[in-house]
PLY file of the C-alpha trace (Angstrom):
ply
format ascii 1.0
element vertex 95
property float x
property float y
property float z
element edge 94
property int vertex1
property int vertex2
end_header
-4.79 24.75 -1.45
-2.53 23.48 1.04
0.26 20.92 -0.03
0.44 19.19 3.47
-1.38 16.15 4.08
-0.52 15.19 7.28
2.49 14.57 10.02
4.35 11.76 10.08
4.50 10.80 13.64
6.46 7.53 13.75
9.08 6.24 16.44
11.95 6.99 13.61
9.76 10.60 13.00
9.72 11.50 16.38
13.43 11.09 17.02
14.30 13.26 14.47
12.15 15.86 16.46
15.26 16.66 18.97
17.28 18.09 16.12
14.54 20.20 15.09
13.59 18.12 12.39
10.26 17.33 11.40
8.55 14.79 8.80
5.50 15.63 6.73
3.40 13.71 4.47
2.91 16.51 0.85
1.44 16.63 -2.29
3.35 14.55 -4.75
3.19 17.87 -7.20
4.63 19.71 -4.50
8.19 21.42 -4.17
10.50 22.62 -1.94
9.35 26.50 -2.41
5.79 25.68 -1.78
5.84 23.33 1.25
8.15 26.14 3.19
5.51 28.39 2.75
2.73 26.54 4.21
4.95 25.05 6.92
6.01 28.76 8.30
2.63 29.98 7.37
0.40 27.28 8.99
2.44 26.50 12.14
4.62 29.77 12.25
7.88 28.73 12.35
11.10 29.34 10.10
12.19 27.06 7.94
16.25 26.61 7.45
15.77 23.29 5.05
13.94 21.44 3.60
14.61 17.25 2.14
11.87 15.79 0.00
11.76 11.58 -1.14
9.06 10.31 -3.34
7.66 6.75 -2.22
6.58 4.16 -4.68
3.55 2.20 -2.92
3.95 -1.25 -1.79
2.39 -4.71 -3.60
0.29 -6.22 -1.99
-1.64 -9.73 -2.52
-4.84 -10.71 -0.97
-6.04 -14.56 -1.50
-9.47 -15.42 -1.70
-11.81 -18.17 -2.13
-12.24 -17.10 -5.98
-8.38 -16.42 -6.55
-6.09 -14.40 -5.53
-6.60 -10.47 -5.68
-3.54 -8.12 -6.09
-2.87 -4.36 -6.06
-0.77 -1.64 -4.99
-0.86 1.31 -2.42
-0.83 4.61 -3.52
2.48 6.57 -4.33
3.69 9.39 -1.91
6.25 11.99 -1.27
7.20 13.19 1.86
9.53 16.14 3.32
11.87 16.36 5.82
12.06 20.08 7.27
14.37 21.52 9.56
13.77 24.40 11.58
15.26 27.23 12.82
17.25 26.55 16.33
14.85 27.43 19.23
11.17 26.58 17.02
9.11 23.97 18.10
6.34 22.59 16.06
4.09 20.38 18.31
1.79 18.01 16.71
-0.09 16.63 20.12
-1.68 19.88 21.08
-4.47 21.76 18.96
-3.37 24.81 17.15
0 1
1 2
2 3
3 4
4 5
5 6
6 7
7 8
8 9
9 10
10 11
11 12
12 13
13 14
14 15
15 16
16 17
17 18
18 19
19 20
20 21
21 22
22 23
23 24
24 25
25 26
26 27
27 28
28 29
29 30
30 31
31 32
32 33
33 34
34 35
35 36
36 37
37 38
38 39
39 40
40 41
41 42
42 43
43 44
44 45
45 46
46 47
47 48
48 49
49 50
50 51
51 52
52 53
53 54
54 55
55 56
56 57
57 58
58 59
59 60
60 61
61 62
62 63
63 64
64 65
65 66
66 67
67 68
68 69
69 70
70 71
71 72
72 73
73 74
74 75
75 76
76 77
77 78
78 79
79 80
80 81
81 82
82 83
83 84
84 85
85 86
86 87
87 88
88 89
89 90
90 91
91 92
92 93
93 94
């Protein structure tokens, strides 16, 4: 089982691109041995570093006609990989 969710492809992301950085979306289980393994495995690439942050989910209130409803988004973690100099991982085309 793979311990990527997704790419983060944000304005702030995407800048971050041009050092040969890249931001992914992981498993909140995951760690830093087993995200560069699917990284170079599933795109190919080699993998020089790796930065992880977990994210605690935002509270949010909705108001209704009954009361007011509140909750919270889910936690995350995401990583912040750097690649070798010269390795391009590129998100817009199909693999």
């Amino acid at each position: 089982m793979s311990t990527l969710k997704k790419p983060i492809v944000t304005e702030k992301a995407t800048g971050l691109n041009e050092k040969g950085q890249y931001v992914f979306e992981v498993e909140r289980t995951a760690n830093k041995v087993q995200i560069k393994k699917d990284i170079e495995q599933f795109y190919g690439v080699t993998v020089v570093g790796i930065s992880t942050m977990r994210t605690n989910g935002k509270i949010k209130s909705k108001f209704t006609k009954g009361g007011s409803i509140s909750g919270r988004r889910a936690h995350g973690k995401k990583a912040v990989v750097t690649v070798k100099e010269g390795d391009v991982i590129d998100f817009y085309n199909g693999i």
